[in-house]
N, C-alpha and C positions, 0 to 999 in steps of 0.2 A: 664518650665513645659509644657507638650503637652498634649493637650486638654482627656477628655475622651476617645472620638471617635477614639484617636489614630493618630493625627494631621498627619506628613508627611509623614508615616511608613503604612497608611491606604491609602492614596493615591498613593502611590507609588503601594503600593499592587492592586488598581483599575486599574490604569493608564496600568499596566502589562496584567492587562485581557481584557483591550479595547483596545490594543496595538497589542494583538495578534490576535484581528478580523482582523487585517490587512495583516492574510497571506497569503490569498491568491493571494495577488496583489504580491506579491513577484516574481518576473521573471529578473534574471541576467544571462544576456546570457554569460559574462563571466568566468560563474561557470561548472565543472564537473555536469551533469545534473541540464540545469539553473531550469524545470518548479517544480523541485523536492528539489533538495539540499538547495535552497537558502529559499524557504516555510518550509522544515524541520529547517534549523541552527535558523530563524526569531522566531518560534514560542518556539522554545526552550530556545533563549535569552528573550524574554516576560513573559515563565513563570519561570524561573530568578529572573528578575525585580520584581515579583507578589511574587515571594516564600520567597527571605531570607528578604524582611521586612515586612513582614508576620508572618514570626518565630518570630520577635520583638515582632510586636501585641501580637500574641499568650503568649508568654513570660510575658508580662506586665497586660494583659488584660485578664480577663476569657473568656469575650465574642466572642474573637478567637480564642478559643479554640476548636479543630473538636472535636465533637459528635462520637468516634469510634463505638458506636451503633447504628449506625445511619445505617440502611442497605447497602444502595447504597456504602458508603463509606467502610463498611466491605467486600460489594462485591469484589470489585476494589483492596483492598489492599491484596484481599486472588489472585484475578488474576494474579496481581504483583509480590506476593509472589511462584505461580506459574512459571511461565512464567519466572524470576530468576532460580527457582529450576532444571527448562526444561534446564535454559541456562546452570546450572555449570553440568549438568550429562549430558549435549547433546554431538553433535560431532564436534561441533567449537561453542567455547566458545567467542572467539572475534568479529564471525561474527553475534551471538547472542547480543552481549549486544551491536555491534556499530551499526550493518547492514548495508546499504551501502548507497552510494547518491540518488540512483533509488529507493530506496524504503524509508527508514529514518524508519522502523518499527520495530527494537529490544528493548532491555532491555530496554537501555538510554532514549529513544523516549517515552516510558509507566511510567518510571520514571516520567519526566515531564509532564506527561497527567494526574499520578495521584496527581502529586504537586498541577498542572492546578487545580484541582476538589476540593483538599483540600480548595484551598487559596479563589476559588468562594464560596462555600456554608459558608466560614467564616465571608466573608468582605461585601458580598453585599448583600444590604438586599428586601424588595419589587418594591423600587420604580427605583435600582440600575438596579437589573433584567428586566426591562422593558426599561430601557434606554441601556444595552449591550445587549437583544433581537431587539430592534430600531437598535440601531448600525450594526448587523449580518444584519437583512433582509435589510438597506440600503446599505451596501456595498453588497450582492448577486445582489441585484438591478444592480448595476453599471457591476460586472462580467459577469451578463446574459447576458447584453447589448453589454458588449464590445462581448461576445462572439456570440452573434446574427449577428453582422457585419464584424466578423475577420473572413475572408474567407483564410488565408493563411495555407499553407502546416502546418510551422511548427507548429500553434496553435493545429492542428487535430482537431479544430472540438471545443476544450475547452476555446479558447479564453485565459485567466492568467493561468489557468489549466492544459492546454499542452495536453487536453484529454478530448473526448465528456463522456466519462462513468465518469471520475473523477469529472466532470462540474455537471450530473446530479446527482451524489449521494449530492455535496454541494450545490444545488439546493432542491433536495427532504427535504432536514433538514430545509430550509429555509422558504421554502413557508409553511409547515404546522406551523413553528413560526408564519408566521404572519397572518394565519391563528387565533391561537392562542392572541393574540394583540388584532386582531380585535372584540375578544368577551370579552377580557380583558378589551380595552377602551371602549367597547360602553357597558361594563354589568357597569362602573365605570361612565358613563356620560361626557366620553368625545370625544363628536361626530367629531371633526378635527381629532385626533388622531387615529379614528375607521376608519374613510375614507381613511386617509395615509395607515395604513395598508393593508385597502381591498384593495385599489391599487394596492400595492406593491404585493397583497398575488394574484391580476391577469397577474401584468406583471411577475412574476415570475413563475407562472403557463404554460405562454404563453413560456416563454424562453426556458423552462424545454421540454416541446411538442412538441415544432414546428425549436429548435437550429438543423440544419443537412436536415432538410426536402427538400424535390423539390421544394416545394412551397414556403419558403419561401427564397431560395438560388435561386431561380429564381427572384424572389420578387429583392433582393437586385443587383440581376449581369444584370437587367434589361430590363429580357428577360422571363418577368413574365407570368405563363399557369394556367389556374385552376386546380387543381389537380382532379382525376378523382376518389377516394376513398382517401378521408383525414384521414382516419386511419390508411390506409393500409401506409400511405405516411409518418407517426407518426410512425408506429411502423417499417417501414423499415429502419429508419435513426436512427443517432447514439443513444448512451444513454436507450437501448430499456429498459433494467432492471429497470432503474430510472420510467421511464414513466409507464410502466405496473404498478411498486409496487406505485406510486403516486394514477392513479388511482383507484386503488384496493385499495388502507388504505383510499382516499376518500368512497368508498360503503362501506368498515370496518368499518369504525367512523359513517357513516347513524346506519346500521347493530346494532353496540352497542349502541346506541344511543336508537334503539328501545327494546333489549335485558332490558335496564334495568327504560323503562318505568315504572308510576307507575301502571298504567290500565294492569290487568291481562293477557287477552286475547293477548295484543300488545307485554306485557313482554314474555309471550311462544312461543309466535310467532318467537318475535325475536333474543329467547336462540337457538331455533332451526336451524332457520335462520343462525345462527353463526358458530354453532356445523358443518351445510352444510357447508358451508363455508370451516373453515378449512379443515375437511378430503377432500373437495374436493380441495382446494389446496395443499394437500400434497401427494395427489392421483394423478395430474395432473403432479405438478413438478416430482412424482417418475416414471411416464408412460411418459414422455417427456424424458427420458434417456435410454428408450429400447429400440430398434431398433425394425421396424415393428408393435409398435402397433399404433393406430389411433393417436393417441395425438403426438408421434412421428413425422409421415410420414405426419403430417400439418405443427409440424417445420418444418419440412423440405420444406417444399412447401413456407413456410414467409421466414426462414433465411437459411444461406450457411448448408449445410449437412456436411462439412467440418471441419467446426468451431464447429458446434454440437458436432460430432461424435470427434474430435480431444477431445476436453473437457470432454467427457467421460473418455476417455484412460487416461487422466490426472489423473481424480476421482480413477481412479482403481488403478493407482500405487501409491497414495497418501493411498488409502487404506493398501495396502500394505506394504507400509512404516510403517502406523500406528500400523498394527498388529505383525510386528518387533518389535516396543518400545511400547507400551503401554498404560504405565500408563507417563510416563515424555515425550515422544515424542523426538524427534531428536534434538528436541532445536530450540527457534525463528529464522526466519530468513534462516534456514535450509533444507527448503522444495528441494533446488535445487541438494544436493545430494541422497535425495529419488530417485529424478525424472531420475538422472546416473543411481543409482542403480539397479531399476525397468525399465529402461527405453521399451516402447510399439516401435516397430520397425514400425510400422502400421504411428506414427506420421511423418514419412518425405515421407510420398506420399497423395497427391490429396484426398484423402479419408479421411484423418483424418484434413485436413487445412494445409497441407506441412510446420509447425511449426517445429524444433528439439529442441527447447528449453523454457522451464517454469522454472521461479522460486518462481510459483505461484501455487497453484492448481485451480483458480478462483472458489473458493467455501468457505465459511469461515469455514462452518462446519467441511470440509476435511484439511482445513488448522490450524485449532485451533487441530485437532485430531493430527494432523501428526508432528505437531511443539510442540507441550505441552502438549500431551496425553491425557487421560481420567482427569487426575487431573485439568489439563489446560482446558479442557472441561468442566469441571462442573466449574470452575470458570469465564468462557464466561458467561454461564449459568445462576449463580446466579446474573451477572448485572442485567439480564433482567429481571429475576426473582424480585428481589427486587426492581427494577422500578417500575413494576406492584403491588406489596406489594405495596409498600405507595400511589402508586395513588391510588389504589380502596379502600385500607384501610383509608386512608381520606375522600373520598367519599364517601363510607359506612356508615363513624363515621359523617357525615353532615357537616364538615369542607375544603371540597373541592366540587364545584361545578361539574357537569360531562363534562362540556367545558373541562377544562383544562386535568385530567383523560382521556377522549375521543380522544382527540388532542392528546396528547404524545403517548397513548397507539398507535394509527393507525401508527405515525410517526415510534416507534420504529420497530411494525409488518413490516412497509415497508420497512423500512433502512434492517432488517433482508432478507425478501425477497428477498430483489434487490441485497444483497452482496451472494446470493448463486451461482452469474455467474459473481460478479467482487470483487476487493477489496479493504481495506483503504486505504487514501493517509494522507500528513500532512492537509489537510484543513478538511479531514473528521473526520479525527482523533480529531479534535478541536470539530468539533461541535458534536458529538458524547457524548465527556464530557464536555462540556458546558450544553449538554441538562441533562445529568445525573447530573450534577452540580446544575442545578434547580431543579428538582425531588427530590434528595438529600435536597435540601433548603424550600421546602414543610413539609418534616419532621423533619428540628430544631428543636429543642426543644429550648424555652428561657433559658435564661443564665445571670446570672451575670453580670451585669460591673464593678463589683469590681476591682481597681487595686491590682497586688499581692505586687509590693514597692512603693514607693511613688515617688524616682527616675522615672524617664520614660529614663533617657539615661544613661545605664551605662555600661562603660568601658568593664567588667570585661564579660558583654555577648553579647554587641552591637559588637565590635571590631571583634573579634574572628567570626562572623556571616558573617560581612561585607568582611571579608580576604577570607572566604569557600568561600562566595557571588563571590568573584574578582577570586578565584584560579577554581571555575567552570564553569565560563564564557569561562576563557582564554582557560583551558582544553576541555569544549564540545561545544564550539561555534568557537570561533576564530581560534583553533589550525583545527579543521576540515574544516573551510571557508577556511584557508589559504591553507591547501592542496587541495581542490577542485579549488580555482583560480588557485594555480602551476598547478593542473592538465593540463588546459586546455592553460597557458602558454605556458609548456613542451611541448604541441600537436602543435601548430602553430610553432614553431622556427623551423627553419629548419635544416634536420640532420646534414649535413658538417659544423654546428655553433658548436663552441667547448663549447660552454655554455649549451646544449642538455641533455646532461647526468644527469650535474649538478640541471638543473630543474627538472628533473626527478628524482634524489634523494631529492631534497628537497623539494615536493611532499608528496613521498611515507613518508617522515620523520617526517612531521606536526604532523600529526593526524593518529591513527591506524586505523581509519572510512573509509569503503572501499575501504581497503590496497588490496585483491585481484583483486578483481574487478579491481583496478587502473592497479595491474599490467599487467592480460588480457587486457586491453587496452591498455596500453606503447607496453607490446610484441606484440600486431598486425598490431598498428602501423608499428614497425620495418620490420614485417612480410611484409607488402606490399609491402616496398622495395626494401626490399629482392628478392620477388616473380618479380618485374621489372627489368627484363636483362640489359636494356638499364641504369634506374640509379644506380645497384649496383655495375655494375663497375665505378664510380666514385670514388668508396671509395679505398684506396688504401687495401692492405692486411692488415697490420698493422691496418687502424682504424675499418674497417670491423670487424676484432679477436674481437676487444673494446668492440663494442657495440654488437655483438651476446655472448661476456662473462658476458656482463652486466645484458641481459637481461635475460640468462640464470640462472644467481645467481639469478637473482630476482624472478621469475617463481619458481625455486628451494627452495626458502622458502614457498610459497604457500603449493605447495605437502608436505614441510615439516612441517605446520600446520595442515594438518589435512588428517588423513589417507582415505578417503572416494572423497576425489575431482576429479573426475573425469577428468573435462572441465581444471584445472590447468595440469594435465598429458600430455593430450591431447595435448592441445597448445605447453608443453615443447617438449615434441615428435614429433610435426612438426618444431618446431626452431630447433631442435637438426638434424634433417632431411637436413633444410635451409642451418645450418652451415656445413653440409656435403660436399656441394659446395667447400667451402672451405680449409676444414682438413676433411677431410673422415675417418679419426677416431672416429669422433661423429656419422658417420652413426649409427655402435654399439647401440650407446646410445641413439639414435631416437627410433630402433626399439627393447631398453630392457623398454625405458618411455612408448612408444604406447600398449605393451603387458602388463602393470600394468594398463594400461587405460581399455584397453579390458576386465581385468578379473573383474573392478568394474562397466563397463558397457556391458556385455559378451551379451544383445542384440541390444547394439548402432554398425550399420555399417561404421561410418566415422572412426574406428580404423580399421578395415578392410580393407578399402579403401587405410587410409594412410599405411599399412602395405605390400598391395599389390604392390604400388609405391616403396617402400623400395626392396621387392623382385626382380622388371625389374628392377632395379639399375643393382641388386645383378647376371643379369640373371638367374635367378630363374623362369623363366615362371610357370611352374607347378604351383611353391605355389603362384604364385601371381594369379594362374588362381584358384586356390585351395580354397583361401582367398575369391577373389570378388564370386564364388558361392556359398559361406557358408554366405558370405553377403544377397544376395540375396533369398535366401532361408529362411532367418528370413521373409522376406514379401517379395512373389515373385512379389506383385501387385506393388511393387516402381520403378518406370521409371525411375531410376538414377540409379538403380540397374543392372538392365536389360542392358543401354548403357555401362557402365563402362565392366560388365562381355563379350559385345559384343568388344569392344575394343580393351580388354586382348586377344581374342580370334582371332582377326585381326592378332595382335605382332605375336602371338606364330605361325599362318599362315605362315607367311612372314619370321621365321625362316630359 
């Protein structure tokens, strides 16, 4: 018999939520996007491990049983319920529910985050949550650090993160936990434990502020200067969103702190105090996106004018996009055929950040519209929403102190903040519902420990749990890992290995999890080859045909997945181009794929470009001169434009 508590099936269930504090350290550079892929498949096999002997508990035990009234939990599951709904009526339904290495944030991904949320607010209880919040801010501890003194290219800045902005979003959730700890142990009378924390909650502070600085990347390459304004030095280096909205939910959390004083005078003070506050943040961030007013033209004077303005144009065609679908949005994941469709010609010149591709809108609000509509929107919405319900409503009712209500609330205000100019990743995604996870666990409600049989193991629903258990593993963990390791096998062998293709198909075969994406990158591979005079004649005729039919098939299902892909056209339209080289019958079919590309991107000019190429084949000067200034004309300010149409203009000269 197993205990009450739920003997092996309850710690397996823990064992999977302290298991998955571990993802961030995840970095296998063997993998198709090591500082992504390998943190996504980790946290995914964890909450696994946590979920199907969980379902046991729940099964056996009342007291695991979720509380579907429970706000936070109804929030989350109507989001899920969403964000499904987005993916079966969106416009790729596969690349919704797998999404890809680089990002790990469709269907599948929320599946597991709401598992994640379920299985914490059932298993762990007061004393549980203070030892998996110890757990979090000691491992951020160790990431800050490592990232404080990884000064290498490929870290950027993120140290296990791969990313300064990713670093400081899994930093800003961190430090206001132990922020949080620290008034936990010391309001609880345990003064070692209240010290570790306030440590922790300054070295993690210190990482969050100063990871990217002059000052202190001088400090460590030991050519250390004082800085001359440590502000200006803080907010010019990486991570700037984290850092603003840190210190801003610090004066927020002061700010409520005084709002809901008991002494009158203090309490109006500081309802008011609030009230400024927000409108003047939302006043500030809306006047920081016009061009020309003050608030503006001082970003511009701190950060790149480039980068600014580039992310506008984003905003606007994300907009766009949204007012196309509405209320279900394009579907998770999705955002990057908006960005074809609408595309801003303005993005690939000097002026907007010379970016021509997002598949982001970096703004979450623009991205939850565009991806999952108004419906998907209000379902964002009600997380927070219900967050804030049971803090203040515990707090109201004298059942929650205003530390913790205080804490979370600023935490969340920031985390919201700081994702309107970047966004989630797998480590953020973790702690995002971890902290909703406790919030959620504030309003349990007691329960029963009633066993429902007196069996605790039985055949007839353990067995069948434990199969789904093994048959979802193998399906969303192993089968996606194994094709992200072939990916990056397939990439290193070299092409004259006749074993080449064959990784490549066993690859693409694994797992459906960023099957396009993969094959944009096998085809460009090939592409460069190609584009090398000198090695594509080593290939003879015969194996040349091979591998531009291979890649061609492969490309070709892409397009035939989903009628809206632009960048899939695209690429097949320059292959088909490549392989012109060699049977000039596919010229044709270079320039009927490029003219289906143009009509779903009819203001992107790199179809133009390659179309005009197509025509000095063709001798066709005219239209290829016809072509580059109808390119050019979409934005005459793009320098790439301008030379290309000057070029054309050399050729037809020299006629």
């Amino acid at each position: 018999m197993i205990e009450n508590k739920g003997g092996i099936w309850a710690v397996l269930a823990k064992a999977g939520i302290f298991a998955a504090l571990l993802t961030p350290f995840m970095v296998d550079m063997d993998l198709y996007f090591p500082f992504v892929a390998s943190k996504g498949l980790w946290f995914m096999a964890c909450a696994q491990l946590a979920f199907f002997p969980w379902l046991i508990l729940a099964w056996h035990w009342k007291k695991y049983r979720p509380d579907f009234k429970n706000p936070v939990i109804a929030a989350a599951l109507f989001f899920l319920a969403a964000m499904s709904a987005s993916a079966v009526f969106g416009a790729d339904f596969l690349n919704s529910f797998w999404s890809t290495f680089e990002r790990m944030g469709g269907v599948l991904m929320f599946c597991h985050l709401t598992a994640f949320l379920l299985v914490a607010v059932s298993v762990l209880d007061d004393r549980d949550w203070t030892r998996v919040f110890f757990a979090s801010i000691g491992a951020a501890a160790i990431v800050g650090l490592r990232a404080l003194f990884d000064q290498s290219s490929a870290a950027r800045g993120g140290g296990f993160l791969g990313n300064d902005s990713f670093l400081g979003t899994y930093l800003l959730f961190n430090v206001f936990i132990a922020l949080y700890l620290f008034w936990s142990q010391k309001n609880s009378g345990k003064r070692l434990e209240a010290k570790l924390a306030a440590i922790t909650f300054c070295l993690l502070a210190f990482c969050l502020l100063f990871q990217g600085t002059q000052l202190w990347t001088g400090f460590v390459s030991g050519s250390f200067a004082p800085a001359e304004n440590i502000l200006k030095d803080i907010f010019n280096s990486g991570a700037r969103a984290a850092k603003i909205s840190f210190l801003g939910g610090m004066v927020f959390l002061g700010i409520l702190r005084l709002a809901v004083c008991k002494r009158a005078a203090a309490r109006i003070a500081g309802i008011v105090i609030l009230c400024a506050m927000i409108f003047g943040a939302a006043a500030g961030i809306f006047l920081a996106i016009i061009p020309k007013t003050a608030v503006y033209e001082k970003m511009v004077d701190n950060f790149s004018q480039g980068t600014i303005y580039g992310r506008v144009m984003v905003w606007e065609t994300a907009w766009k996009g949204f007012l196309e679908r509405p209320l279900l949005g394009w579907g998770p994941e999705n955002f990057y055929l908006v960005f074809a469709r609408h595309y801003n010609p303005c993005l690939g010149s000097s002026e907007c950040g010379g970016a021509i591709w997002y598949d982001r809108a970096h703004n979450i609000v623009m991205d939850v519209l565009v991806e999952t509509g108004l419906i998907g929107m209000a379902g964002y919405v009600l997380i927070f929403a219900a967050a804030l319900f049971v803090l203040w409503k515990a707090h109201f009712a004298a059942k929650l102190e205003f530390a913790p209500a205080g804490i979370f609330t600023a935490l969340l205000a920031a985390y919201f903040v700081q994702n309107l100019t970047v966004f989630d990743m797998p480590a953020s995604y973790l702690m995002l519902f971890l902290c909703l996870g406790f919030i959620a666990h504030i309003h349990r409600s007691e329960q029963s420990e009633k066993k429902v049989w007196r069996c605790s193991f039985d055949l007839r629903f353990v067995a069948p749990v434990l199969i789904a258990g093994i048959i979802c593993f193998c399906v969303f963990v192993l089968a996606p890992l194994s094709s992200a390791m072939g990916a990056i096998k397939a990439s290193r062998e070299p092409f004259l290995s006749p074993q080449k293709l064959d990784l490549y198909r066993a690859s693409l075969d694994a797992s459906p999890m960023g099957n396009d994406q993969l094959r944009l990158f096998f085809a460009r591979q090939w592409q460069e080859v190609a584009d090398d005079k000198e090695n594509i004649y080593k290939f003879n005729p015969e194996e040349a045909d091979e591998y531009f039919t291979f890649f061609a098939e492969m490309m070709e299902k892409s397009v035939g997945d989903s009628s809206f892909d632009f960048r899939a056209r695209l690429e097949l339209g320059r292959l088909y181009w490549q392989w012109g080289a060699f049977d000039r019958t596919k010229i044709a079919a270079a320039a009927a794929m490029l003219e289906q590309a143009r009509k779903l991107s009819p203001r992107n000019q790199q179809t133009y470009w390659e179309l005009a190429q197509i025509k000095i084949y063709e001798k066709d000067i005219a239209a290829a001169k016809d072509l580059a200034r109808r390119a050019l004309e979409l934005y005459p300010a793009n320098a790439q434009a301008r030379e290309i149409v000057k070029e054309i203009e050399k050729i037809a000269a020299g006629e």
